[in-house]
Each structure stands twice: as structure tokens, then as C-alpha cells.
Backbone as CSV, one residue per row, in Angstrom:
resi,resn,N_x,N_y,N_z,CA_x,CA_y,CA_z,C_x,C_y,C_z
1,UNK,-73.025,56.598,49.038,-73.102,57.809,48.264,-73.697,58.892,49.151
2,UNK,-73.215,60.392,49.228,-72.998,60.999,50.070,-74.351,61.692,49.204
3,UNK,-75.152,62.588,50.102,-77.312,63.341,49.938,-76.426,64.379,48.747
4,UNK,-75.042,65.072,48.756,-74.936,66.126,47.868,-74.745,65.686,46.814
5,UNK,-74.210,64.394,46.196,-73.699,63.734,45.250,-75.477,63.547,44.343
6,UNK,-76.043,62.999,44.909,-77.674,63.017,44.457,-78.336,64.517,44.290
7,UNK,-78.271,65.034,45.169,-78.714,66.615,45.139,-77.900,67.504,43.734
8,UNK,-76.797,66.962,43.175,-75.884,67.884,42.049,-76.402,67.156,40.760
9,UNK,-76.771,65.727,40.957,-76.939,65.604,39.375,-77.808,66.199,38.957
10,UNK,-77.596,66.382,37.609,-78.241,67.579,36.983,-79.603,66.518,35.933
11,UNK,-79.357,65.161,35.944,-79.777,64.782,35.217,-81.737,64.174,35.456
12,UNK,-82.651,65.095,35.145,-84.031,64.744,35.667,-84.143,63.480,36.153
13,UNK,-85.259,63.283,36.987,-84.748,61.804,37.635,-85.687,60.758,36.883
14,UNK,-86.649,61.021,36.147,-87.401,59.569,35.223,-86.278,59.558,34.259
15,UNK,-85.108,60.405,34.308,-83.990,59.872,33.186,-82.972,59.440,33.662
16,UNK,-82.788,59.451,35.069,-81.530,58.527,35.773,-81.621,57.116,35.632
17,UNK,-81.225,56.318,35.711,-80.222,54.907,35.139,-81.136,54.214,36.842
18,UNK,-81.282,54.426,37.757,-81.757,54.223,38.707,-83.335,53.944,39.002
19,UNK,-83.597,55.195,38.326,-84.922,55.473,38.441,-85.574,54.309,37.466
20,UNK,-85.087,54.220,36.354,-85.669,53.628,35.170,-85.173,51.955,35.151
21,UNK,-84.622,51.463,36.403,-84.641,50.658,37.034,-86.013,50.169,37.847
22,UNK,-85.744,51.065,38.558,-86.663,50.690,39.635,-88.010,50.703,39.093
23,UNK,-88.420,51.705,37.868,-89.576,51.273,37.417,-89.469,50.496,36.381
24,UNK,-88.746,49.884,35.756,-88.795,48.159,35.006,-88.615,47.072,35.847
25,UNK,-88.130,47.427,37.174,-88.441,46.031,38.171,-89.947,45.941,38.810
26,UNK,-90.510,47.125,38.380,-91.912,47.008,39.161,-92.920,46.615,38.055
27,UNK,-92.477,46.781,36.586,-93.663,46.824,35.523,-93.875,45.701,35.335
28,UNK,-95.141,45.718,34.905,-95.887,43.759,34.869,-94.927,43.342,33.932
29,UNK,-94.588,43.064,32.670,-94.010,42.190,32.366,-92.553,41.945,32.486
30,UNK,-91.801,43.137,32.713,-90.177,43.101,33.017,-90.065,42.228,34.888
31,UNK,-90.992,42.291,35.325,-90.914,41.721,37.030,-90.648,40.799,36.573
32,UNK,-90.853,39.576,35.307,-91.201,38.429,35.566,-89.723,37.962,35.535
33,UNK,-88.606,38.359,35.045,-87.421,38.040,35.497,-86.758,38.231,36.770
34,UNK,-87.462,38.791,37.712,-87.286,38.610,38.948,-87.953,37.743,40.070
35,UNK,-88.753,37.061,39.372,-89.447,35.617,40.071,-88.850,34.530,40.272
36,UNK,-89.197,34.037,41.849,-89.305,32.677,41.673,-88.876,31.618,40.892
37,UNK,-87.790,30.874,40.581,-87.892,30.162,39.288,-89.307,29.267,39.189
38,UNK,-90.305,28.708,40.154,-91.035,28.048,39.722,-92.650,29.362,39.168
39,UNK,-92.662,30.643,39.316,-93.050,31.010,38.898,-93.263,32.041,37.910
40,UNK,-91.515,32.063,37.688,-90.932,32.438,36.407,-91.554,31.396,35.115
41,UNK,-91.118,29.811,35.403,-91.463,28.802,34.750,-93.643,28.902,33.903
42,UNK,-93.962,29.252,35.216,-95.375,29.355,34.879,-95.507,30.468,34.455
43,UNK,-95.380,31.269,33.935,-95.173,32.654,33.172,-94.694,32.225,31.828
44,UNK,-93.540,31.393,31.781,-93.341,30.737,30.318,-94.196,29.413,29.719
45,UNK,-94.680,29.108,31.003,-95.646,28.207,30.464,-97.078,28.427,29.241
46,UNK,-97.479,29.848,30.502,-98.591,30.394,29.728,-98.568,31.236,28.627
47,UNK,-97.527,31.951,28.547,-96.892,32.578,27.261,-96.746,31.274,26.157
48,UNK,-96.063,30.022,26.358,-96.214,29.062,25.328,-97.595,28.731,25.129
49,UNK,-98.308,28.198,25.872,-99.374,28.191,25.402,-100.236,28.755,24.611
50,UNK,-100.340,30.060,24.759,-100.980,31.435,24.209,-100.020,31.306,22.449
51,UNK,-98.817,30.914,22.644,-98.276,30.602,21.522,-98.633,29.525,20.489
52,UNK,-98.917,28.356,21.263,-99.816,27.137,20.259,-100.759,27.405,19.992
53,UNK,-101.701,28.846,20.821,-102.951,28.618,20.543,-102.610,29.682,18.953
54,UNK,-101.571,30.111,18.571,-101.381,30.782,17.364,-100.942,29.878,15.817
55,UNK,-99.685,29.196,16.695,-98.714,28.353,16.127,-99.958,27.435,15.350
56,UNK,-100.808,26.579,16.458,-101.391,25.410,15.631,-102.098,25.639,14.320
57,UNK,-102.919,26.439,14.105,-103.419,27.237,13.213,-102.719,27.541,11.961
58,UNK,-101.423,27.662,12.593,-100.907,28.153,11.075,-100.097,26.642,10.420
59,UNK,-99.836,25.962,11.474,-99.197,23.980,11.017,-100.394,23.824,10.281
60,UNK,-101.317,23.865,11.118,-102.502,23.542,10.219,-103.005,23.360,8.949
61,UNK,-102.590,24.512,8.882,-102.771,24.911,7.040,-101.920,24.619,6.440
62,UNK,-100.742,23.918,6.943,-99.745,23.644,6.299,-99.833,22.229,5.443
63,UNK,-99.645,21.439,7.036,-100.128,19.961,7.540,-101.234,19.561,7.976
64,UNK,-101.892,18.534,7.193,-102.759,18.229,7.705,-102.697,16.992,9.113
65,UNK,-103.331,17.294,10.346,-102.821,16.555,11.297,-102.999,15.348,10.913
66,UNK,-104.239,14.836,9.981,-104.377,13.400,10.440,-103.084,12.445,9.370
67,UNK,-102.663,13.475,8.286,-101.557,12.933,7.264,-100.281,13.068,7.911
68,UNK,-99.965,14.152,8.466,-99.153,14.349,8.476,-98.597,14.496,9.906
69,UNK,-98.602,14.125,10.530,-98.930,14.253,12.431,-97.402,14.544,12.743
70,UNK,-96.250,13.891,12.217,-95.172,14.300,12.588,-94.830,16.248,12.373
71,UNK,-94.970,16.147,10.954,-94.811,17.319,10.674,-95.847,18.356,11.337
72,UNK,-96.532,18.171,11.750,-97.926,19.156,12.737,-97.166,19.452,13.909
73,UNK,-96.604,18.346,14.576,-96.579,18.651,15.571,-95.072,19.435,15.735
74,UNK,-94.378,18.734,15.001,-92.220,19.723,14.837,-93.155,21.064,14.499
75,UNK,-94.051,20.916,13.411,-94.075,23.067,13.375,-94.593,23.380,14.632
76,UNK,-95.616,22.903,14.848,-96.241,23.514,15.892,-95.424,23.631,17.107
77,UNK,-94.292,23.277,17.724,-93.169,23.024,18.484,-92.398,24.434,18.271
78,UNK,-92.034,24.475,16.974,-91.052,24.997,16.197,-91.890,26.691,16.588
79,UNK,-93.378,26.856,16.048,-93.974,27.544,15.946,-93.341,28.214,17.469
80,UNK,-94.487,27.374,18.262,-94.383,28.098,19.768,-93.125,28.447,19.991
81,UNK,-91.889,27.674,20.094,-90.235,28.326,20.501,-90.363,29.778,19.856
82,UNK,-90.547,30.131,18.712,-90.445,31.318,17.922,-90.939,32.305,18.645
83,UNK,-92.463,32.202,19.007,-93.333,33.210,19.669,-92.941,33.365,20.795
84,UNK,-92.471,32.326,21.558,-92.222,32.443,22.902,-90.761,33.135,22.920
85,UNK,-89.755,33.054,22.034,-88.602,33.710,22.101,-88.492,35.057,21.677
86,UNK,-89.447,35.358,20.511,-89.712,36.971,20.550,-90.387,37.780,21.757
87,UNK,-91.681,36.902,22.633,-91.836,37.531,23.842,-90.950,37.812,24.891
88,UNK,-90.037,36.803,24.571,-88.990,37.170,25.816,-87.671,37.740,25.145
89,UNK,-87.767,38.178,24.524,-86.496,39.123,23.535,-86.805,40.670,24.028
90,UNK,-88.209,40.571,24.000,-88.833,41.980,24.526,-88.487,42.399,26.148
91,UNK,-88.489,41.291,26.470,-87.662,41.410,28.802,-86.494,41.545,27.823
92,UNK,-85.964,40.543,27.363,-84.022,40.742,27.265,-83.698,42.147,27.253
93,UNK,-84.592,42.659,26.104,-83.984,44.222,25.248,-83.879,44.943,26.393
94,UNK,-85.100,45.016,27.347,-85.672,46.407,28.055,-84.495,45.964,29.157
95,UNK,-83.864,44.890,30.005,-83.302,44.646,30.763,-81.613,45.056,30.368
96,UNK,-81.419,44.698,28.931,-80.320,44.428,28.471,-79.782,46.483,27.995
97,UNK,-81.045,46.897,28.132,-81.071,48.639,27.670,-80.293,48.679,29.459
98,UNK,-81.393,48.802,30.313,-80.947,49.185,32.136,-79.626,48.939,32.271
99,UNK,-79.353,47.772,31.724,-77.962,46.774,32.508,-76.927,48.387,31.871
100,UNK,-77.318,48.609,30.774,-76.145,49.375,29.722,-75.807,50.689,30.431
101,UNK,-76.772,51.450,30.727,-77.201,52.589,31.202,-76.619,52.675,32.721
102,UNK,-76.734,51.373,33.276,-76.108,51.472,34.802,-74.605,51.278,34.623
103,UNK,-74.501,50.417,33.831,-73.027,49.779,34.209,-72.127,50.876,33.546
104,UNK,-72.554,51.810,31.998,-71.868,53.265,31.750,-71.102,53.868,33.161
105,UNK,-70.418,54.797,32.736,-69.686,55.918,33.284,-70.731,57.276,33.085
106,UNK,-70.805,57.217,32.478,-71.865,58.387,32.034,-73.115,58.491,31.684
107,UNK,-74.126,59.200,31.741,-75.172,59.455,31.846,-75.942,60.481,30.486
108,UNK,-76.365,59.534,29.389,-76.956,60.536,28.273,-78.249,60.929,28.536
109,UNK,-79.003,61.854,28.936,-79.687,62.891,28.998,-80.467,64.159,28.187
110,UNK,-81.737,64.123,28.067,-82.290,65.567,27.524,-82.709,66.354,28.391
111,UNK,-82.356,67.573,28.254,-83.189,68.254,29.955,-84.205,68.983,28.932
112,UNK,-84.667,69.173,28.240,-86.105,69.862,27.323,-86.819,68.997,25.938
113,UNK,-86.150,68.466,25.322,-86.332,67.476,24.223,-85.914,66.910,23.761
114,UNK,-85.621,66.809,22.384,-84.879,65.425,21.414,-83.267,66.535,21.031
115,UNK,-83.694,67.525,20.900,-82.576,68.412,20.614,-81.192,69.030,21.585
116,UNK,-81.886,68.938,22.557,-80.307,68.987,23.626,-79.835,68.219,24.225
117,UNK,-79.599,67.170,23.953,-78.477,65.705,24.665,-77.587,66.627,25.208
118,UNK,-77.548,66.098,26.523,-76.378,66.222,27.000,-75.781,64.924,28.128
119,UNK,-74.431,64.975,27.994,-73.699,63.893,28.902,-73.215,64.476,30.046
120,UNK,-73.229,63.396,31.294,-72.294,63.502,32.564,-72.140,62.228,33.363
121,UNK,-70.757,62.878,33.375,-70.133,61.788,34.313,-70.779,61.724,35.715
122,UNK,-70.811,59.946,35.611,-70.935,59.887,37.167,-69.823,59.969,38.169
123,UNK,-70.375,60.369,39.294,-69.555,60.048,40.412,-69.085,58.910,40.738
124,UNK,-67.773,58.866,41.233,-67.578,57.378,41.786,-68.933,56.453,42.692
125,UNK,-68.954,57.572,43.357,-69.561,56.704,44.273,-71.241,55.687,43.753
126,UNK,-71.823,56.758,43.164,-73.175,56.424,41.628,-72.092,55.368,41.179
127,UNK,-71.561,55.536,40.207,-71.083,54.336,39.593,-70.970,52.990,40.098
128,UNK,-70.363,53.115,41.840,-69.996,51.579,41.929,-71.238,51.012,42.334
129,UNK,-72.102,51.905,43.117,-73.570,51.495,43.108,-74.481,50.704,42.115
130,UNK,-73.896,51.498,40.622,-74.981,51.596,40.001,-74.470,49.401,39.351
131,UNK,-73.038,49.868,39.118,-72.446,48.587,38.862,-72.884,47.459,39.946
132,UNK,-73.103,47.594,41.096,-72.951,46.802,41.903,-74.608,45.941,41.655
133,UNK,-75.763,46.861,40.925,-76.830,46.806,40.688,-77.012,45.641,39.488
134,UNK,-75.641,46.022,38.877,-76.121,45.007,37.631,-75.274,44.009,37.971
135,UNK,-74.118,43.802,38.379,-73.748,42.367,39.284,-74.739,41.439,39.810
136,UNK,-75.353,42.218,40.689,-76.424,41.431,41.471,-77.796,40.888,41.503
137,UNK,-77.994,42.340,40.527,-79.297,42.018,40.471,-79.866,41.911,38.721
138,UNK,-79.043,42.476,38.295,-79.477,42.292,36.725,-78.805,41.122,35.532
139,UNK,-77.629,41.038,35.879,-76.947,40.076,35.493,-77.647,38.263,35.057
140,UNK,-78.125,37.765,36.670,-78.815,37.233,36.947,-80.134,36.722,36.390
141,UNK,-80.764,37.633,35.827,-81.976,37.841,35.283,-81.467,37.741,33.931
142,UNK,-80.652,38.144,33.345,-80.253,38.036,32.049,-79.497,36.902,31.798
143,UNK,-79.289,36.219,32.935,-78.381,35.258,32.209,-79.438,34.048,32.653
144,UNK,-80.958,34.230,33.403,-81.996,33.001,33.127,-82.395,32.993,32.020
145,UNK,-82.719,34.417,31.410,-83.158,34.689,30.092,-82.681,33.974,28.673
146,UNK,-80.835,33.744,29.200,-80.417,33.262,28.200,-80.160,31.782,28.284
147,UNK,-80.522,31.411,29.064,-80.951,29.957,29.552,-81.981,29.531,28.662
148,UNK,-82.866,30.412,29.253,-84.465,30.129,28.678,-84.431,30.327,26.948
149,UNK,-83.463,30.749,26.653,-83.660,31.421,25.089,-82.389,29.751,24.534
150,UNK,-81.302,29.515,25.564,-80.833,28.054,25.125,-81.782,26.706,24.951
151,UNK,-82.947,26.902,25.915,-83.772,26.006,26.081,-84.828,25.528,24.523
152,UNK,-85.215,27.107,24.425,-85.949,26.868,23.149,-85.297,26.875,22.158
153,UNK,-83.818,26.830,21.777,-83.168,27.204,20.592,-82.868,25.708,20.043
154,UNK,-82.817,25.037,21.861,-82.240,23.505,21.434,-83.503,22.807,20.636
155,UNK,-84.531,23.031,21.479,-85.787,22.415,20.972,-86.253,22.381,19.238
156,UNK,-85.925,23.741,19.314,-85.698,24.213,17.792,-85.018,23.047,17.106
157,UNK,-84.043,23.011,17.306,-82.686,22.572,16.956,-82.965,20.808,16.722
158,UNK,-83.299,20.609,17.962,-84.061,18.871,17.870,-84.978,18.669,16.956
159,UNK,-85.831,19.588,17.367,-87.443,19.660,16.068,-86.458,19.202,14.769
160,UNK,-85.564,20.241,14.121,-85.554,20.568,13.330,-84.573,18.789,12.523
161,UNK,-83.903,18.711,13.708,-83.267,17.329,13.767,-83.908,15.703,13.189
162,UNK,-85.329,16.015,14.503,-85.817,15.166,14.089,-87.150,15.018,12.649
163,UNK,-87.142,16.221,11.574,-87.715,16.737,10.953,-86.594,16.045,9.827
164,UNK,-85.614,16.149,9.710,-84.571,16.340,8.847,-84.666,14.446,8.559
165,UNK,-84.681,13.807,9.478,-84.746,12.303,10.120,-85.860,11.748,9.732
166,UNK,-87.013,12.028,10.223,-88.203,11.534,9.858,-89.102,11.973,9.104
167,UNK,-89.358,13.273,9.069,-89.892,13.936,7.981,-89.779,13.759,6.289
């Protein structure tokens, strides 16, 4: 992409598709889809945890552990998948907003407030960039996400299995 093609957009730059990239790949909790898988993993670890320490509390009152130990532990299971899948619904959204915004043709914009939207087309050359951004680098991240969101859905799904079974 050619310095005049950047120099013409008209569109402020904390509102370019780029910009608002580059600062959700740097913010503490949107980075964490760009980790490491083994320290992606420990990021969901401690997020579950932080989740039982909610979840158990509320089995609790449900079930009593020492009666009811099966059922304590499927909610409390059940519990954490929940919490832990709304925390990470919150990366999906903010990632799944960028991916939208890059991979567009066009560019929605306020240059003063809520009252003057305005649109523009990108340039070719912005565009294949911006596409080439979510190929590579965002895609990726969204599709561990939806891994991670298969992971707990199954668990769910088993809990709920073996709840149906033994419960």
C-alpha cells in the first residue's frame, strides 16, 4: 500500500479497522488469544477456577455434598463451563467485531459524534491487507476460541448425560 493511499483516508485513525486491531492485540485480556497454546491453556485454567470458586457455592445450596456428591459435582462442572464460556464470549465478540470491520469493503465512521456516520470505501490495496490480517492472524484465534467453546459445550453435554443416567 502506497504513503498516499494512508495519507487520503479520511477516516480518524482510533477509528480505522487497523488501528483498533492493533490495540485489541495489545489489551490484557483480548492478547490472550494470541498465546502460546500452553499458555493460552493456563489462562483458561485460572479463569475456571475463579469460576468454581463461584459455581461451588451456588451447587451448594442446591446439593448437599455429603448427600448428594454426584449432583455437586455435574453442577459445579456445569457451573464453571457456563462462567468460563461467557468469559470467553467476551474475546469472541471483541475479536469477532475486528475480524468484521477488516474483512468489510468499507469503512463506517464518525468524524464529530453519534450524528454524522459516514462510509468509505477502501482501497484495494487497504483491503487485501486488511483481509490478509484476518486470514492469518485473526481467523486462527477465533477458530481456538471455538474449539475451546466445543470443549466446554461437550463437557456440558456429558455432565448433563451423565446427570440424566445417574442422577
Amino acid at each position: 500500500m502506497n504513503e498516499s493511499t494512508v495519507n487520503f483516508c479520511p477516516v480518524p485513525k482510533e477509528q480505522q479497522p487497523i488501528h483498533e486491531y492493533q490495540q485489541l492485540k495489545e489489551s490484557w485480556l483480548f492478547d490472550w488469544g494470541t498465546l502460546a497454546i500452553s499458555k493460552y491453556s493456563r489462562k483458561i485454567a485460572w479463569v475456571s477456577f475463579w469460576s468454581l470458586v463461584l459455581a461451588a457455592p451456588l451447587a451448594m445450596s442446591i446439593f448437599a455434598p455429603a448427600q448428594e456428591t454426584l449432583k455437586f459435582i455435574l453442577s459445579c462442572l456445569i457451573g464453571v463451563c457456563l462462567f468460563t464460556g461467557l468469559f470467553l464470549s467476551r474475546i469472541y465478540l471483541g475479536w469477532r467485531y475486528i475480524k468484521d470491520r477488516l474483512k468489510s469493503d468499507r469503512i463506517f465512521y464518525e468524524e464529530s459524534g453519534w450524528y454524522d456516520g459516514q462510509t468509505w470505501l477502501k482501497p484495494t490495496a487497504m483491503l487485501n491487507r486488511d483481509r490478509l490480517i484476518v486470514s492469518y492472524e485473526i481467523e486462527p484465534i477465533l477458530i481456538r476460541l471455538g474449539k475451546t467453546f466445543g470443549l466446554l459445550a461437550g463437557i456440558i453435554g456429558l455432565s448433563s448425560l451423565i446427570w440424566l443416567i445417574f442422577g
